[in-house]
ZADRENLUM-43058 format. One record per residue: x negated, y, z negated of N, C-alpha, C, O in turn. Coordinates in steps of 0.1 Angstrom, whole numbers, plus 5000, padded with zeros to 4 digits. Layout:
! ZADRENLUM-43058
SITE  n.x  n.y  n.z ca.x ca.y ca.z  c.x  c.y  c.z  o.x  o.y  o.z
SITE    X    Y    Z    X    Y    Z    X    Y    Z    X    Y    Z
...
END
This chain:
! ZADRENLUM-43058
SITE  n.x  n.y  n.z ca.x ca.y ca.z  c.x  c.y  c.z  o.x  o.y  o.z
SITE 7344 3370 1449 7346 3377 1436 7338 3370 1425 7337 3357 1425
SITE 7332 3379 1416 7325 3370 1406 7328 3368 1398 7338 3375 1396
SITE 7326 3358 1385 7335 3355 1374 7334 3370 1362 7345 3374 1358
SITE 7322 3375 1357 7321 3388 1356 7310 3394 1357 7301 3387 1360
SITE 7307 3408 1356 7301 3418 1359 7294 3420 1343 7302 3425 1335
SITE 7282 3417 1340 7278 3426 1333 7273 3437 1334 7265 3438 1344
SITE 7273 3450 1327 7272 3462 1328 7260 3465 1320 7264 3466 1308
SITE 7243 3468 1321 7232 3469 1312 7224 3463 1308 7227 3452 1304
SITE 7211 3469 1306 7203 3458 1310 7191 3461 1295 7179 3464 1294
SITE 7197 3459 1289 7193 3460 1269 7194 3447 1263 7197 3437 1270
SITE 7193 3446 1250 7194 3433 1243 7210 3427 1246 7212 3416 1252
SITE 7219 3435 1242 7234 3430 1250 7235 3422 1260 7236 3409 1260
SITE 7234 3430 1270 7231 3426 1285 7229 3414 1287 7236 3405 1291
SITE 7215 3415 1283 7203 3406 1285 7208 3389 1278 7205 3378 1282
SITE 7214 3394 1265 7219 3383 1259 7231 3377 1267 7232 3365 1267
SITE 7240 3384 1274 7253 3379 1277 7248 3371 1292 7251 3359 1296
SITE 7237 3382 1300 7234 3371 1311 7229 3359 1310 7231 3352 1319
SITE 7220 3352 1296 7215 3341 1298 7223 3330 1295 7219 3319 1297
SITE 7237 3335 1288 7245 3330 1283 7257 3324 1292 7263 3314 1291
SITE 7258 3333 1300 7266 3336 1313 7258 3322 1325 7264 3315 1334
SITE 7250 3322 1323 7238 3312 1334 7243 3302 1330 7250 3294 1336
SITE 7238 3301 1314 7243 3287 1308 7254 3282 1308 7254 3270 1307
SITE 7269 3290 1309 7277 3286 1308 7286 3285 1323 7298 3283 1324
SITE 7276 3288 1334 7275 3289 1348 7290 3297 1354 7299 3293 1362
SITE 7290 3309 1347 7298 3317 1351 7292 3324 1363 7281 3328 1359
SITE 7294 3326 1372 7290 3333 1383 7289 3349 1379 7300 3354 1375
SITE 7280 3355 1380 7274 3370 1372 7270 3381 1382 7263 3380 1392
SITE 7274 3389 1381 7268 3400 1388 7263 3411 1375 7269 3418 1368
SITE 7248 3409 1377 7246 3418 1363 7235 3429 1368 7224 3427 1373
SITE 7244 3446 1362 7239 3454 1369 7231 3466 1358 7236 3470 1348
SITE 7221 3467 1361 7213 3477 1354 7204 3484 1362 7196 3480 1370
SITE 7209 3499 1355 7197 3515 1363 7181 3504 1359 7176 3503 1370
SITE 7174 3498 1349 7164 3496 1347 7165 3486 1331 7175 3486 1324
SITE 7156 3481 1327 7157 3473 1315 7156 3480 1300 7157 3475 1288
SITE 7154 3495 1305 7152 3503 1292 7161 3501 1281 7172 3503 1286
SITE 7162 3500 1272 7169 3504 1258 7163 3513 1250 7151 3515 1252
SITE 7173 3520 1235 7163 3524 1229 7153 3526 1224 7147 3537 1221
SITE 7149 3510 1221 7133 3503 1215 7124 3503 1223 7113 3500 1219
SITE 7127 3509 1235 7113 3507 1245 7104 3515 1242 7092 3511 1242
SITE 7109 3529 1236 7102 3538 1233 7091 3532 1217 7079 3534 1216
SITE 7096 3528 1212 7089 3523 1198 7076 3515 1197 7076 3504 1200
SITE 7068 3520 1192 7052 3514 1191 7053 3500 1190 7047 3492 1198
SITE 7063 3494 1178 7064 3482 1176 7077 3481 1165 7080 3487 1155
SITE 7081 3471 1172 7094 3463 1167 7089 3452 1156 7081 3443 1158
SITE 7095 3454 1144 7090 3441 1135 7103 3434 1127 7102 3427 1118
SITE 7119 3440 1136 7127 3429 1130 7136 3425 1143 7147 3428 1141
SITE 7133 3421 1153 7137 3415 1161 7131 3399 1159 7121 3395 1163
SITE 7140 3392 1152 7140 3380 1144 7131 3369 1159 7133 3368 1171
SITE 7123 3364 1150 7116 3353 1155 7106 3359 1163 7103 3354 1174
SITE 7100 3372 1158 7093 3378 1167 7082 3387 1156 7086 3397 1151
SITE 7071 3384 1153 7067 3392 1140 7067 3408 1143 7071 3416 1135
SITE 7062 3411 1157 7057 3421 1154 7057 3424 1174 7048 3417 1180
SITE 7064 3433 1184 7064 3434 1196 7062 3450 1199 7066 3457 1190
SITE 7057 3455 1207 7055 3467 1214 7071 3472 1223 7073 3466 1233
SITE 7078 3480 1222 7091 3483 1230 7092 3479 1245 7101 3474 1251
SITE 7077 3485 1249 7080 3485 1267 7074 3466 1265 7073 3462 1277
SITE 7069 3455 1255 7069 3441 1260 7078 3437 1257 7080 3426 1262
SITE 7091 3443 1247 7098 3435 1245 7109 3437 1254 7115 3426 1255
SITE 7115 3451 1266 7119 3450 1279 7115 3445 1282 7124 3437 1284
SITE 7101 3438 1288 7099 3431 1300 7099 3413 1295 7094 3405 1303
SITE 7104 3409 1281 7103 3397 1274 7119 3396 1282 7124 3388 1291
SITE 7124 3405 1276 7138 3402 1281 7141 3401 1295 7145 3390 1298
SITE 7139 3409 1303 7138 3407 1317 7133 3393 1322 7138 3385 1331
SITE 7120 3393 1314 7115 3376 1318 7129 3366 1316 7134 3358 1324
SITE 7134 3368 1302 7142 3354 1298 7154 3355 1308 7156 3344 1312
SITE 7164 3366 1314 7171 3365 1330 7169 3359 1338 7175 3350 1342
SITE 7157 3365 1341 7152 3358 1350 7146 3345 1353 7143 3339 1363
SITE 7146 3340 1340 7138 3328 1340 7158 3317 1343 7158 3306 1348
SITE 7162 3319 1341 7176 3315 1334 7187 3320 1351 7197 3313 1355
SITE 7182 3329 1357 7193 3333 1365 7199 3321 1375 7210 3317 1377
SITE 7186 3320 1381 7190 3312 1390 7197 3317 1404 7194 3328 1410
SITE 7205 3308 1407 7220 3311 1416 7233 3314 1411 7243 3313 1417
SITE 7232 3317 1398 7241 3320 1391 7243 3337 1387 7252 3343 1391
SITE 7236 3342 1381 7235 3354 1377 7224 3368 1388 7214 3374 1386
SITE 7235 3369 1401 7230 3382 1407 7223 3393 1400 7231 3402 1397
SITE 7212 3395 1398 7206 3405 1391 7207 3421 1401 7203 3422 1412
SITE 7213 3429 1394 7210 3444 1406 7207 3457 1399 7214 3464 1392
SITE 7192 3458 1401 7185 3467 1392 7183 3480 1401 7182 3480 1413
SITE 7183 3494 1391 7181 3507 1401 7198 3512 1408 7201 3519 1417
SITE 7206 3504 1399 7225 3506 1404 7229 3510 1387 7229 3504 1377
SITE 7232 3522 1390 7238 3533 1380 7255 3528 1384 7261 3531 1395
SITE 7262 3520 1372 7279 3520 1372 7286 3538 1370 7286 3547 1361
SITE 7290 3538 1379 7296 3551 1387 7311 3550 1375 7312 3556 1364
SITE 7323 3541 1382 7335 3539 1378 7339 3524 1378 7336 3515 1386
SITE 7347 3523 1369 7357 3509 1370 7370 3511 1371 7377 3520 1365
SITE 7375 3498 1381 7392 3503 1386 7392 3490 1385 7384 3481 1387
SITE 7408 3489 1382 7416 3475 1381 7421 3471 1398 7425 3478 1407
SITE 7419 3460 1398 7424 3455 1413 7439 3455 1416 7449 3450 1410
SITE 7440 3462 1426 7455 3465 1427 7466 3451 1435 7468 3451 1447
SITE 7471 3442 1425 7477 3431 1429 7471 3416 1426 7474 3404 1428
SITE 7460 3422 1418 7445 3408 1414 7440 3407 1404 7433 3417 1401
SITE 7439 3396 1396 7434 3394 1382 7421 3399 1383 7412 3392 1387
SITE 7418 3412 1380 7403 3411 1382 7398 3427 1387 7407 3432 1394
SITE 7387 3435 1385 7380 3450 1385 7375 3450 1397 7377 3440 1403
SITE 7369 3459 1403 7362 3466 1412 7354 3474 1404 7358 3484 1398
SITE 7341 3470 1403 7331 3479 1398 7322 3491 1409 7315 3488 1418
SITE 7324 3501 1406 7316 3508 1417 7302 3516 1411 7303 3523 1401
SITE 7294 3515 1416 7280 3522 1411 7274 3531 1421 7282 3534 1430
SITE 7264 3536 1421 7260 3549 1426 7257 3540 1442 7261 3547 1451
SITE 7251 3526 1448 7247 3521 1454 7255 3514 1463 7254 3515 1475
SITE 7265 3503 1455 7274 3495 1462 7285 3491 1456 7288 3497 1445
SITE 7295 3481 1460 7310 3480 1453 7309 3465 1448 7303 3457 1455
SITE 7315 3461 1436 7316 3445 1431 7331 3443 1428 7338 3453 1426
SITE 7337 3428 1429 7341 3424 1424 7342 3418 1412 7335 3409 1416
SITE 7345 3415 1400 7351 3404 1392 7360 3403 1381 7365 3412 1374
SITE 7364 3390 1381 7374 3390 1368 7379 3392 1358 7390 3392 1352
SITE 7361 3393 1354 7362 3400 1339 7350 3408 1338 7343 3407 1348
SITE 7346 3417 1327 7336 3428 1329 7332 3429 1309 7340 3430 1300
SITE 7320 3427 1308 7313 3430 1300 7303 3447 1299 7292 3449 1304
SITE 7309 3454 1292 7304 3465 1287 7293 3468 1282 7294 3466 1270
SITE 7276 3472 1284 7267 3464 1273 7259 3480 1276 7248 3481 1270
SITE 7262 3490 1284 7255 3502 1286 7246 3508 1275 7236 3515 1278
SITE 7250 3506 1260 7243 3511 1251 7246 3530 1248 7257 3536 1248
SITE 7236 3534 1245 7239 3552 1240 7226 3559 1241 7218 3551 1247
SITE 7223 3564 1239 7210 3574 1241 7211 3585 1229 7219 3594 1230
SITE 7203 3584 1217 7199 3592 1206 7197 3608 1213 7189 3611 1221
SITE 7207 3616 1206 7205 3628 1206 7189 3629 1202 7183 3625 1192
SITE 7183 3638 1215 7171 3645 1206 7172 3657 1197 7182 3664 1195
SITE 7159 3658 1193 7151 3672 1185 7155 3681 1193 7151 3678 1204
SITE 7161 3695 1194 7157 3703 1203 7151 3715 1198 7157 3725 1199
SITE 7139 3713 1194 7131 3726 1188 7116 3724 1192 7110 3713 1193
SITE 7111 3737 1195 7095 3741 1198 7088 3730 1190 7087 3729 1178
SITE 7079 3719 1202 7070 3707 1193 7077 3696 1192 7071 3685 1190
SITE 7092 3694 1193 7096 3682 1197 7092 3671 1206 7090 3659 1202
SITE 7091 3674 1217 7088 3666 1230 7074 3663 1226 7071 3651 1225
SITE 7064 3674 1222 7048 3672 1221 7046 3663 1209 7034 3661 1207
SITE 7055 3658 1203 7049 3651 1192 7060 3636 1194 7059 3625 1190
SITE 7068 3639 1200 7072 3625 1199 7069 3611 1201 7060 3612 1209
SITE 7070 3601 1198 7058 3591 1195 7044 3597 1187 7033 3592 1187
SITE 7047 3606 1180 7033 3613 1175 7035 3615 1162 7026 3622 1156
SITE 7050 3608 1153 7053 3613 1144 7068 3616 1143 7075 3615 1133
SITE 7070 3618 1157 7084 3619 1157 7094 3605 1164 7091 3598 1174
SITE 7104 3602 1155 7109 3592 1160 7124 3590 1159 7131 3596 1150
SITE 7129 3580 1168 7144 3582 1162 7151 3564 1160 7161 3558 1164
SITE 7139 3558 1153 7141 3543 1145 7134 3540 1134 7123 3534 1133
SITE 7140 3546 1124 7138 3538 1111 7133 3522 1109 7124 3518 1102
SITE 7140 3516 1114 7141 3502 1111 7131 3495 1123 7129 3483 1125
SITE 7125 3509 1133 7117 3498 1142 7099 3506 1138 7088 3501 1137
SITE 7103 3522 1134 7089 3526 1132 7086 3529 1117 7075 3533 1113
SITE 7095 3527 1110 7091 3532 1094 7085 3527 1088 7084 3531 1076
SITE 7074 3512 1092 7067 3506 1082 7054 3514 1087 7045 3515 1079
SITE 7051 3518 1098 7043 3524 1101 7041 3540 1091 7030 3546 1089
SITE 7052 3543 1087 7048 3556 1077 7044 3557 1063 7044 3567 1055
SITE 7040 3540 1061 7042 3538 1047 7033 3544 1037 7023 3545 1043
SITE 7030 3551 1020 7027 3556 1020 7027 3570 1019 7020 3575 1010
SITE 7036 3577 1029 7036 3588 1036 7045 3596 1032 7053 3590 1024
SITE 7048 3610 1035 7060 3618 1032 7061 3621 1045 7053 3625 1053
SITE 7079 3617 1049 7087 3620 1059 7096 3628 1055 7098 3633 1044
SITE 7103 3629 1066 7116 3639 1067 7121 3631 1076 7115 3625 1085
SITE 7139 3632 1073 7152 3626 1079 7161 3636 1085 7165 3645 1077
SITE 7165 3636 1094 7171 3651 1098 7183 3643 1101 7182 3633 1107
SITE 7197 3650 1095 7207 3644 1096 7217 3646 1086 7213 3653 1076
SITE 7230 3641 1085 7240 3640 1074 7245 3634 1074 7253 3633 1064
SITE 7248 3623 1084 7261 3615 1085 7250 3603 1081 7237 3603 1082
SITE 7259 3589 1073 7254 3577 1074 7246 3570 1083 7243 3558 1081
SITE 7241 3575 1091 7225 3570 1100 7218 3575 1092 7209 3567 1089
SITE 7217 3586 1087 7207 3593 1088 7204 3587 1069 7193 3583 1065
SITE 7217 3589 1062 7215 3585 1051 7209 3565 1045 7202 3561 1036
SITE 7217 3558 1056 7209 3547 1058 7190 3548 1058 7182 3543 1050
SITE 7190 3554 1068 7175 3557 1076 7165 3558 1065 7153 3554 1066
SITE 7170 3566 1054 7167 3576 1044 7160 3560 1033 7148 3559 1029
SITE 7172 3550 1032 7175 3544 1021 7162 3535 1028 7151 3535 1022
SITE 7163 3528 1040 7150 3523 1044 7133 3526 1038 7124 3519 1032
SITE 7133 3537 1043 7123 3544 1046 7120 3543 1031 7109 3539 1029
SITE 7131 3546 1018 7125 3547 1002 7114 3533 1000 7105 3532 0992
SITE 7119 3526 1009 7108 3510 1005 7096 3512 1005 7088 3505 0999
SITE 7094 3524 1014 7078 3521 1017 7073 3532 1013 7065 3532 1003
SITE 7076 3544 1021 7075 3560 1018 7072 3566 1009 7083 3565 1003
SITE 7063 3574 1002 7059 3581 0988 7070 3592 0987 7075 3595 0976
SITE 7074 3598 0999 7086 3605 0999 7095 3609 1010 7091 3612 1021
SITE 7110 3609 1007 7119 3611 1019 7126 3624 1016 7133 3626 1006
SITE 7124 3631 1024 7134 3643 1024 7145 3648 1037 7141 3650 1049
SITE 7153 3649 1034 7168 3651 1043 7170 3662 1045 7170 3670 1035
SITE 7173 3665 1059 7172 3683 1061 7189 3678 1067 7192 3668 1074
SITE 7195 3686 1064 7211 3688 1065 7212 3703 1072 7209 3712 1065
SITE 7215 3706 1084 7220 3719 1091 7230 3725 1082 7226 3736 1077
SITE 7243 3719 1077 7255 3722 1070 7253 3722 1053 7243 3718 1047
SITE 7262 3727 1048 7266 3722 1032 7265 3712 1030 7256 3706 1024
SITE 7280 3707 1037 7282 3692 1030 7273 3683 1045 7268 3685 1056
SITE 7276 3669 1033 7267 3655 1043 7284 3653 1050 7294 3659 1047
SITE 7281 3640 1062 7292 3635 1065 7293 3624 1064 7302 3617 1067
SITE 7280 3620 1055 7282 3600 1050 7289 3600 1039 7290 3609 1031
SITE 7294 3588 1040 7303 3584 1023 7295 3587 1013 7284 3583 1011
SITE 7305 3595 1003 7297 3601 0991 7293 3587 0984 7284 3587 0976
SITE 7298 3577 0987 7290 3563 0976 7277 3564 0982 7266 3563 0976
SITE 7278 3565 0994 7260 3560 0999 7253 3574 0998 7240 3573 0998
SITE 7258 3588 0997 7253 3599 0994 7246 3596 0982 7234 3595 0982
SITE 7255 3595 0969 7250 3594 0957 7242 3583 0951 7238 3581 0940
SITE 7241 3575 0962 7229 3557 0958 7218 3563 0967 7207 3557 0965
SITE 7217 3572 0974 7203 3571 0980 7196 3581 0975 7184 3581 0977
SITE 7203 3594 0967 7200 3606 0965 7198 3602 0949 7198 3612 0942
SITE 7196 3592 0944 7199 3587 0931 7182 3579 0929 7176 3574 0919
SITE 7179 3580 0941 7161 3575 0940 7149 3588 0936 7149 3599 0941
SITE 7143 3585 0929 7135 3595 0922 7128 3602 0934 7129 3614 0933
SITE 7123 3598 0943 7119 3598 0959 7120 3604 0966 7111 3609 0974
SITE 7137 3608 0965 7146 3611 0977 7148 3625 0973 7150 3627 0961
SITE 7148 3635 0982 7159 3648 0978 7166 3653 0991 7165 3645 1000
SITE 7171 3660 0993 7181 3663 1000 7184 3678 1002 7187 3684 0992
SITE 7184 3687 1015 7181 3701 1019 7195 3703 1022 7199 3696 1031
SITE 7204 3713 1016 7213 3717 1025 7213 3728 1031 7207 3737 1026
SITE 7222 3731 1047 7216 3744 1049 7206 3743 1055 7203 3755 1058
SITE 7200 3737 1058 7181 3734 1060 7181 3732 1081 7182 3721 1086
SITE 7181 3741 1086 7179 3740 1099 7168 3740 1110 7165 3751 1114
SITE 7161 3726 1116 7151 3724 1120 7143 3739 1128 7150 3749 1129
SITE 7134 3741 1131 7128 3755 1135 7117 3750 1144 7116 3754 1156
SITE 7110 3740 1139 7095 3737 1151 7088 3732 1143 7087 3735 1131
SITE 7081 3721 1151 7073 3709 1143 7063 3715 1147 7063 3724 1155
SITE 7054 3710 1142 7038 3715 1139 7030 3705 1137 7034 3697 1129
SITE 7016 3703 1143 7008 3692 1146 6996 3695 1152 6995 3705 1158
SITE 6980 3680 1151 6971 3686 1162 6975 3673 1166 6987 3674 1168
SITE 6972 3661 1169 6973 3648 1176 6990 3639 1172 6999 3634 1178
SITE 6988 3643 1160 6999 3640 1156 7008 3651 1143 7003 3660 1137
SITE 7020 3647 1141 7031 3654 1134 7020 3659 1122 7012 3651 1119
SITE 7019 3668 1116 7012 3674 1101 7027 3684 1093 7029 3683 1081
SITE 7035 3691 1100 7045 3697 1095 7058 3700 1096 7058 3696 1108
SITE 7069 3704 1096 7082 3706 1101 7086 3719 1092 7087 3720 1080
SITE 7089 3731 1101 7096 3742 1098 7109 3742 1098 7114 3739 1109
SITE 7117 3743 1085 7130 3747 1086 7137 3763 1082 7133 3769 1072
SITE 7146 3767 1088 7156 3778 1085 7167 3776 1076 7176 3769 1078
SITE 7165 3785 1064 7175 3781 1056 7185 3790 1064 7182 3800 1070
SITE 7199 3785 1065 7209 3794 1076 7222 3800 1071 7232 3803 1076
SITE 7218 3801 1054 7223 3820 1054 7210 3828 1046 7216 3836 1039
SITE 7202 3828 1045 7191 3832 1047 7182 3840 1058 7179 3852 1060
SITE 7179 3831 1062 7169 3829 1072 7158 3828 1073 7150 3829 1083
SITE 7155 3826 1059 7141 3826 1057 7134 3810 1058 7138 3799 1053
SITE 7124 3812 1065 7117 3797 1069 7109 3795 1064 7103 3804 1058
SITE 7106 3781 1063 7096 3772 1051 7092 3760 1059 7100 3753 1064
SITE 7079 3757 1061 7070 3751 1064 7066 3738 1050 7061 3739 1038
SITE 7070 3726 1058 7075 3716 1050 7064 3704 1054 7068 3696 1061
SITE 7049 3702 1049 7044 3690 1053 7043 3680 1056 7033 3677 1048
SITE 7045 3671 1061 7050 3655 1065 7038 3652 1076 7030 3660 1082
SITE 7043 3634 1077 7033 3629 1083 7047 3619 1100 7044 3614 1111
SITE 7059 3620 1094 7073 3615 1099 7080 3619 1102 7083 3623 1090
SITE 7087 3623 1108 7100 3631 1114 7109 3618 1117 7104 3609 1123
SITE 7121 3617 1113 7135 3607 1118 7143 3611 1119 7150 3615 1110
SITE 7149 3613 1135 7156 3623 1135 7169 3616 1139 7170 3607 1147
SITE 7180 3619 1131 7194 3609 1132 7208 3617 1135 7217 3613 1128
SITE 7209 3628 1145 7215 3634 1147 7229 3629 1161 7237 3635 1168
SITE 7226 3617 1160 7237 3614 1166 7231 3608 1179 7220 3611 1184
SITE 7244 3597 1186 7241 3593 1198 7248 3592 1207 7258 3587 1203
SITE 7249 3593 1226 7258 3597 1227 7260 3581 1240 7253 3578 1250
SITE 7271 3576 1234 7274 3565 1242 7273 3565 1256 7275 3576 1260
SITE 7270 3553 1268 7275 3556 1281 7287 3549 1284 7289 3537 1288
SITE 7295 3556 1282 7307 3546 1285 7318 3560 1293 7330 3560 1289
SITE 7315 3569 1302 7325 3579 1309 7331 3571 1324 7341 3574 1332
SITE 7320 3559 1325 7324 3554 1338 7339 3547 1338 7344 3545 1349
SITE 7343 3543 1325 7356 3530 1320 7361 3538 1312 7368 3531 1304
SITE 7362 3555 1308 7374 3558 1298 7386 3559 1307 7397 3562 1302
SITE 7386 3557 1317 7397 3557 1326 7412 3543 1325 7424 3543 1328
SITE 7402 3531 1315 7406 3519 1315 7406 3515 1301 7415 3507 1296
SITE 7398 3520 1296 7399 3511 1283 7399 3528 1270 7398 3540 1273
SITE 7401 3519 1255 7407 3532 1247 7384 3538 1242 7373 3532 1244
SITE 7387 3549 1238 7375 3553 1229 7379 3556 1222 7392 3556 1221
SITE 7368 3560 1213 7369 3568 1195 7364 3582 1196 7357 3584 1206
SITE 7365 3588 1190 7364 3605 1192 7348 3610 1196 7346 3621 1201
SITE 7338 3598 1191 7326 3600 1194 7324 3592 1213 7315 3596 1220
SITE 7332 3584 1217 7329 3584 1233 7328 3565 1234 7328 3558 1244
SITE 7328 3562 1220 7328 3544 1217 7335 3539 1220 7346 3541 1216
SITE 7334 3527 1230 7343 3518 1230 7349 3508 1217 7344 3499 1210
SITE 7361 3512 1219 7371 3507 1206 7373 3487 1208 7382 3483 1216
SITE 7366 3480 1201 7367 3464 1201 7373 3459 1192 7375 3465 1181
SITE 7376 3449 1194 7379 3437 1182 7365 3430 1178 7358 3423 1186
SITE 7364 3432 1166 7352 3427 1159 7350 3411 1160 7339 3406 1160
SITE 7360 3405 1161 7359 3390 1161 7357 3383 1177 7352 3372 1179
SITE 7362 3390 1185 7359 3384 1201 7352 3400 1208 7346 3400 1219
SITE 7352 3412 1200 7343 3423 1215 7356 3427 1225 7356 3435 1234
SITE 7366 3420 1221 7372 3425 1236 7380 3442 1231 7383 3447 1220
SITE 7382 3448 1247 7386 3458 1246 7400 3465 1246 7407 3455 1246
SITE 7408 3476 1246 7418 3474 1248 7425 3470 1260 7437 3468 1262
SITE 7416 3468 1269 7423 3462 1283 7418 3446 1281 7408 3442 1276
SITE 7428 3441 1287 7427 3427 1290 7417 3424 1298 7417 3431 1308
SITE 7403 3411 1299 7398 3413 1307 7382 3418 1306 7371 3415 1311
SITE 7386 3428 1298 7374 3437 1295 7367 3437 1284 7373 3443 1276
SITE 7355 3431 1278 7344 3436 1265 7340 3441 1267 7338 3446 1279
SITE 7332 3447 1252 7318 3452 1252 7311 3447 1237 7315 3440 1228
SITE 7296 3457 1242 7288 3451 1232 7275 3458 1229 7267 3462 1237
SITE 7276 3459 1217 7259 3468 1217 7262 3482 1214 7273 3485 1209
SITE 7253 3491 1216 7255 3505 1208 7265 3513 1214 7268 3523 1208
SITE 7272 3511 1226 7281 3520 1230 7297 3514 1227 7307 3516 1233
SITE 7293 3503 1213 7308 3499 1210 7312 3506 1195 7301 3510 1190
SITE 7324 3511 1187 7325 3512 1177 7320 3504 1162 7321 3508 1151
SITE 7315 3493 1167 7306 3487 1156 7300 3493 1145 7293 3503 1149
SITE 7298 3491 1134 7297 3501 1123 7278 3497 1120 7270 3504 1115
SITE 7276 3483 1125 7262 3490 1125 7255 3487 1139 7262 3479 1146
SITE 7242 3490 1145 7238 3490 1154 7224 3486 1153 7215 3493 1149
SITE 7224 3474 1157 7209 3472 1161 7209 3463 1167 7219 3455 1166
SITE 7192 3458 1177 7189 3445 1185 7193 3434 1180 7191 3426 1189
SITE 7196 3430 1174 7196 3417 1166 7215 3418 1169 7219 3410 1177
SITE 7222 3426 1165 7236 3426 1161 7240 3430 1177 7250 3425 1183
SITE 7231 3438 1182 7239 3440 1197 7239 3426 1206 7248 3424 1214
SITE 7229 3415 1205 7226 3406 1214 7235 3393 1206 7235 3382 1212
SITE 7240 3395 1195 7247 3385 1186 7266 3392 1191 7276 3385 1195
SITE 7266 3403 1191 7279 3407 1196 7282 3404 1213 7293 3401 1219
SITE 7268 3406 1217 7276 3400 1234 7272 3384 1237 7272 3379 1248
SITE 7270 3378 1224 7270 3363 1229 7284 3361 1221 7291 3351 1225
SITE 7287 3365 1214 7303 3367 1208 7312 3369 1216 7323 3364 1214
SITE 7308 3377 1227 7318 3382 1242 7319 3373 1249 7330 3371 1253
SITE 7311 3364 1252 7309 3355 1266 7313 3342 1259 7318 3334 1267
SITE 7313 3339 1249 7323 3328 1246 7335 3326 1242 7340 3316 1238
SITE 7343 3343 1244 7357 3343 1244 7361 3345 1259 7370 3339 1264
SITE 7348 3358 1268 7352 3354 1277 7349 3342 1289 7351 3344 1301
SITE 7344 3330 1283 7347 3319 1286 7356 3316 1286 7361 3315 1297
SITE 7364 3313 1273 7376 3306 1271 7386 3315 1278 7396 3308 1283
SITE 7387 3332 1282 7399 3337 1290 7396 3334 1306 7405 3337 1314
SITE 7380 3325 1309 7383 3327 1325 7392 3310 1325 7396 3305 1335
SITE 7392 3304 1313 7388 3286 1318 7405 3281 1311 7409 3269 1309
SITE 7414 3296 1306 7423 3293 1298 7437 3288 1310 7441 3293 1321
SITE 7442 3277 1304 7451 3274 1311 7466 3277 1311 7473 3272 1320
END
């Protein structure tokens, strides 16, 4: 049996395994592949101590630092999709099952992440990376200058928005609905920049482009009349959809599919069990906060394997 299982192989992950080595917890750490959502991004420029990285080098930076760190400590098992988790029947300790094989351990780190709802309109796929993107904070210095568009209503999107004012000549927010679903304080501080305006009603139709993004059509939708909207950016913040269906069996979620933690140790509502990274309830999400939350995990769940 191993001391625990980590579950993902992203900044989380990746943080809790080298942590796990060091602190010579015996590991079984399982990931479909090293992807997260940054892989996709031209270049990362706030992944601290790092000026400026490309997505698919900064997966394989991470991968390197595992591996460099594993040892005989931390079983790496890559191309194993986590199927389900079940509590041991009579034994401090899970049975993890994946699409490939079955594990043991006594405690289990959560670190799967979420996957960004896409675009789904005519020119989506064809321009993505082309203009279309779904990281403000990893591709928006790249738009600087520029007039974008933010598709969205909830606080991602209005965040994304507030970014993007730094650089951007203009930000515009295409809203499907009436109302936003971010807090009207951050509604009214970002919509409050001479910059910014804000579409209600405004429903995406088909992006438009030769090499890269040149326009975005929207439907007004009690209308229906469409308007062809110029930009050089698309941010699309329409939601993300956690992996965590393998452990609602075990531990609590939140109505979006999140695992529910305690902010000060990550642990979950089962004993035993963290998580960490974008498929936790954490109120914000990024590399820096996901790999700082699962090194927050592994030193509580140190102290629960070593507690007397």
């Amino acid at each position: 049996m191993y001391d625990l299982a980590i579950i993902g192989g992203g900044p989380a992950g990746v943080a809790a395994g080298v942590y796990a080595s060091r602190k010579r917890l015996k590991t079984v750490f399982i990931t479909k592949d090293w992807d997260s959502q940054s892989t996709v991004s031209e270049g990362i420029e706030n992944w601290i101590g790092t000026i400026n990285i490309a997505g698919r080098d900064f997966a394989k930076a991470l991968e390197g630092h595992l591996r460099a760190y594993a040892g005989d400590i931390v079983d790496i098992k890559i191309g194993e999709l986590c199927a389900k988790l079940e509590r041991l029947d009579g034994q401090k300790g899970f049975l993890v099952k994946t699409d490939k094989a079955e594990y043991q351990a006594k405690t289990i780190l959560i670190a799967t992440g979420s996957k960004r709802r896409r675009l789904d309109v005519p020119g989506a796929d064809q321009f993505e990376h082309k203009g279309i993107t779904y990281c403000a904070s990893c591709d928006g210095p790249v738009f600087a200058g520029q007039d974008v568009v933010v598709i969205g209503g909830g606080n991602a999107a209005f965040e994304s928005a507030a970014q993007l004012l730094a650089y951007c000549k203009s930000v515009t927010l295409l809203n499907r609905s009436d109302e936003f679903r971010a807090d009207e304080v951050t509604v009214a501080k970002v919509l409050s920049n001479p910059k910014m305006r804000a579409l209600r009603g405004a429903i995406p139709a088909e992006v438009r482009g030769d090499k890269f993004v040149k326009s975005i059509v929207y439907k007004d939708k009690d209308s229906g009349e469409t308007t062809e909207l110029p930009v050089s950016g698309i941010f699309v913040e329409i939601g993300s959809v956690p992996a965590t269906d393998f452990a609602k069996n075990l531990i609590d979620l939140d109505a979006f599919g999140r695992v529910k933690v305690d902010s000060r140790t990550q642990e979950t509502s089962a004993a035993g069990i963290w998580a960490a990274g974008d498929c936790t309830d954490g109120l914000y999400h990024q590399n820096n906060i996901a790999a700082g939350d699962a090194v927050k995990a592994l030193e509580d769940i140190y102290v629960y394997l070593h507690a007397k």
